[in-house]
N, C-alpha and C positions, 0 to 999 in steps of 0.2 A: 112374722115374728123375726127377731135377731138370733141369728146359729150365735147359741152359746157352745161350740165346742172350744176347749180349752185352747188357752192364748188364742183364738182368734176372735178378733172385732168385725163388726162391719165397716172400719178403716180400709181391711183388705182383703173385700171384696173387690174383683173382677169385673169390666163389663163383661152383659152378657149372663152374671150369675143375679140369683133370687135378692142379694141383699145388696146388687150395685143401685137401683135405685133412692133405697135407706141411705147407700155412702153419700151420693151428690145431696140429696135432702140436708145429712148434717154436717157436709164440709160447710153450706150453704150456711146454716147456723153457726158455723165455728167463726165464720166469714161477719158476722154480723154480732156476734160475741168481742170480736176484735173492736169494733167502734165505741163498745163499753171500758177498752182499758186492759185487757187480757190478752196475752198474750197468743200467738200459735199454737204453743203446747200446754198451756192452763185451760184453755179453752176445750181442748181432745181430753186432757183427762177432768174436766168437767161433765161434758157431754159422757166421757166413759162411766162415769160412776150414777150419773143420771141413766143410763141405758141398764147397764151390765149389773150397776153396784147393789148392795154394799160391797166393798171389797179392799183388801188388805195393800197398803204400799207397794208388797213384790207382786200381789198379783198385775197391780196398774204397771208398774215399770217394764213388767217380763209380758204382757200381752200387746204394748205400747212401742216397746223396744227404746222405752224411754233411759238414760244412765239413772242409776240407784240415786245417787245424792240431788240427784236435782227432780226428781218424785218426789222424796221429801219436802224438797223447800217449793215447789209446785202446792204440794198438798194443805203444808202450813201456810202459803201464800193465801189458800183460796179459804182456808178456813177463815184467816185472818177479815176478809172480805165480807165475811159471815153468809157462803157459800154453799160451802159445804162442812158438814159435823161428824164426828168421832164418836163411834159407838163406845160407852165402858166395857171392852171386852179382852180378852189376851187370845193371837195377839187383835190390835185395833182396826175395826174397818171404819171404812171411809163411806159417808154417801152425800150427794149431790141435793139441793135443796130442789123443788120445783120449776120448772123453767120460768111461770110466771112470777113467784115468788123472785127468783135470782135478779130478774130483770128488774123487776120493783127497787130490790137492795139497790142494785147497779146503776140507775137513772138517779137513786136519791143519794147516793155516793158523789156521784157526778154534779147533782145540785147543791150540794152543799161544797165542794171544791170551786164552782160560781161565787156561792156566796162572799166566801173566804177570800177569794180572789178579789171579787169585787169592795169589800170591805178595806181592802188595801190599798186601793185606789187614789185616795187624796192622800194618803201615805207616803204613797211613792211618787206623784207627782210633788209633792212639798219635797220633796229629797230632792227632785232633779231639778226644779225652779231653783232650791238652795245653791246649786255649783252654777258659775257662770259660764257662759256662752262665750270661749275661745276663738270659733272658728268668727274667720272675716268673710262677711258676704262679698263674691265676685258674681262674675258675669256668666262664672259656671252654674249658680243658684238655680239659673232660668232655663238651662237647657232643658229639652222635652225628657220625659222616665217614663220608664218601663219596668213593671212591677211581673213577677212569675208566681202562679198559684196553681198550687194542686190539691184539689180532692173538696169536697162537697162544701163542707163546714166553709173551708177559705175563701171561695170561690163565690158562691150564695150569699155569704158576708158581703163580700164587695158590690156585689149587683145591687142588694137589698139598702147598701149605703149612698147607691149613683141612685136609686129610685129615690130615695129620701131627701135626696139633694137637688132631684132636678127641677128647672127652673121653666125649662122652654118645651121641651121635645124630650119623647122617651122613645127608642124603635127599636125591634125585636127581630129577629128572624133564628130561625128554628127549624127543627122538625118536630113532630108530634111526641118523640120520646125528650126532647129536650123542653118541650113544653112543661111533659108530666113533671121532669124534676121542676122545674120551676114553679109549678103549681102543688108540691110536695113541700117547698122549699119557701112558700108563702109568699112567695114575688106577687102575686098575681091580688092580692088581699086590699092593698093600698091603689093598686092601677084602676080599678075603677074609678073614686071616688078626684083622681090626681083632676089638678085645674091643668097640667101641661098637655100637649099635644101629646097621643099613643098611637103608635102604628105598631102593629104585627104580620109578620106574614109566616106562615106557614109552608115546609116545604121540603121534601114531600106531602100532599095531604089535597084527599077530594071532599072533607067534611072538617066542619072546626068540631074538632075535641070539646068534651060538655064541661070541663072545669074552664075553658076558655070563654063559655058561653055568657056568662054574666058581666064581659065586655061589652061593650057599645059595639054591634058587625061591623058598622062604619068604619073602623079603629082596624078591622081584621080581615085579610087577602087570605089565601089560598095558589099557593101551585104544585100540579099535578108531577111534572118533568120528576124524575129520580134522580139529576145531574148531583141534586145537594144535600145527598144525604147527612155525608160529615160536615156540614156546615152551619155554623152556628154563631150571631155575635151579638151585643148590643151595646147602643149607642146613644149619651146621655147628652143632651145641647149642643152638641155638634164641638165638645171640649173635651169627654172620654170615651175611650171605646174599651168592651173587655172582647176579646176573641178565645172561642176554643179552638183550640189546638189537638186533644181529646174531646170528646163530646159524650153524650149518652148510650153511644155506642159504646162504653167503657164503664165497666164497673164506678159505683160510685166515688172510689177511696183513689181511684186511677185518674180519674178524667183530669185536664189540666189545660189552663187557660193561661193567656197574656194580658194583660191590661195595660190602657198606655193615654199619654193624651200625648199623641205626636197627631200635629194638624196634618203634615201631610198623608198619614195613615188612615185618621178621620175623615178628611174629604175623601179619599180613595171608596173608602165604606159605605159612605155618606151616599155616595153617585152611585155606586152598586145596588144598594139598599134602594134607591130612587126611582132605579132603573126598572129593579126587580118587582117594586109596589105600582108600576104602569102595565106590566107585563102580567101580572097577577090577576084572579079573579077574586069579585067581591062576591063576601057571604050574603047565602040568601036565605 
């Protein structure tokens, strides 16, 4: 159970005490509360009134060590969210809707900000087709680019855009926790069925992963060596490479990749990848 003794949460608990495993459980949730649009401290006093509540604005500010005005608009924030609700009472507490419940709101909050978005779409391209195109193509148009992305959403976007694109060759190399995102991340959905060549190797790893499994083996190596762990790229016609730089060794919202079509980075990968798919062993 959570020590309800007065002002304290299980925020501040202690390793080592009865309610530090509770704290990492719902930093963990406050963590994953953030990917819905809330912030660090809507989030804590969310979770606080979901744990602790019902309870009154000074109780949340003075147990939180939150400042008084901004408990308020924290509170009205999340109501407005339709979050959390206001008891009729004097004075008014506060309490927290369900977790499942909240998520429900918060996903369909999020989808209908798609929608909207997306409805806007031929809108705002007829605006920008409307102004003309000032700039003068030179010789700079052609130079090779280099694109920087961070964190799940951007990152997966682009993979999922070079898989849909490719035309020749797709190849992967990875580790087994870079797999799972990928295969969380729905990369793996369209690779079966692609008409391009797929290669993956795996690495660290002495067994292929079972969401990999519905690959063709042929398609997929294995190597044992621990050299690669943080290693991670893929490479679409031998025209884009995305590389992590972060990998799954890093929180989701952290991890953080380059993308690039410079040929001579591409061949460099290319030969590596080459190298490392001879030196590998096939799944059996």
């Amino acid at each position: 159970m959570l020590d309800k003794e007065k002002n304290l949460t299980v925020f501040d608990s202690d390793p080592g005490s009865h309610m530090y495993d509770n704290k990492m459980r719902l930093e963990k949730i406050k963590g994953e509360l953030l990917k819905f649009g809330l912030t660090s401290n809507q989030a804590k006093v969310y979770i606080f009134l979901g744990k602790f509540g019902p309870k009154t604005a000074p109780d949340v500010f003075k147990a939180l060590g939150l400042p008084r005005t901004e408990t308020y608009y924290i509170i009205n924030t999340l109501q407005n969210r339709g979050i959390v609700t206001a008891e009729l009472s004097s004075p008014t507490r506060y309490s927290a809707l369900p977790i499942e419940k909240t998520i429900s709101i918060l996903i369909d909050a999020e989808k209908e900000k798609i929608n909207t978005l997306a409805k806007q779409q031929d809108e705002i391209s007829e605006l920008w087709n409307a102004v003309p195109t000032l700039a003068i193509e030179t010789i700079d148009d052609e130079k090779e680019k280099l694109q920087m992305l961070q964190g799940n959403p951007q990152i997966f976007t682009k993979i999922s855009n070079m898989v849909n694109t490719a035309r020749e060759e797709f190849l992967i190399f990875g580790s087994v926790k870079d797999l799972s995102r990928f295969y969380h991340s729905n990369i793996f959905d369209t690779l079966p069925n692609s008409i391009f060549n797929v290669r993956i190797i795996v690495s660290p790893a002495h067994t292929v992963p079972e969401y990999v499994e519905k690959i063709d083996k042929r398609r997929i190596k294995i190597m044992p060596t621990s050299k690669t762990d943080n290693q991670c790229f893929v490479l679409k016609d031998n025209r884009e490479i995305l590389m992590f730089l972060r990998n799954a060794t890093h929180p989701s919202n952290d991890i953080f990749a380059v993308w690039s079509d410079s040929k001579p980075l591409i061949d460099a990968m290319h030969n590596l990848f080459d190298y490392s798919w001879e030196e590998a062993s096939v799944c059996r």
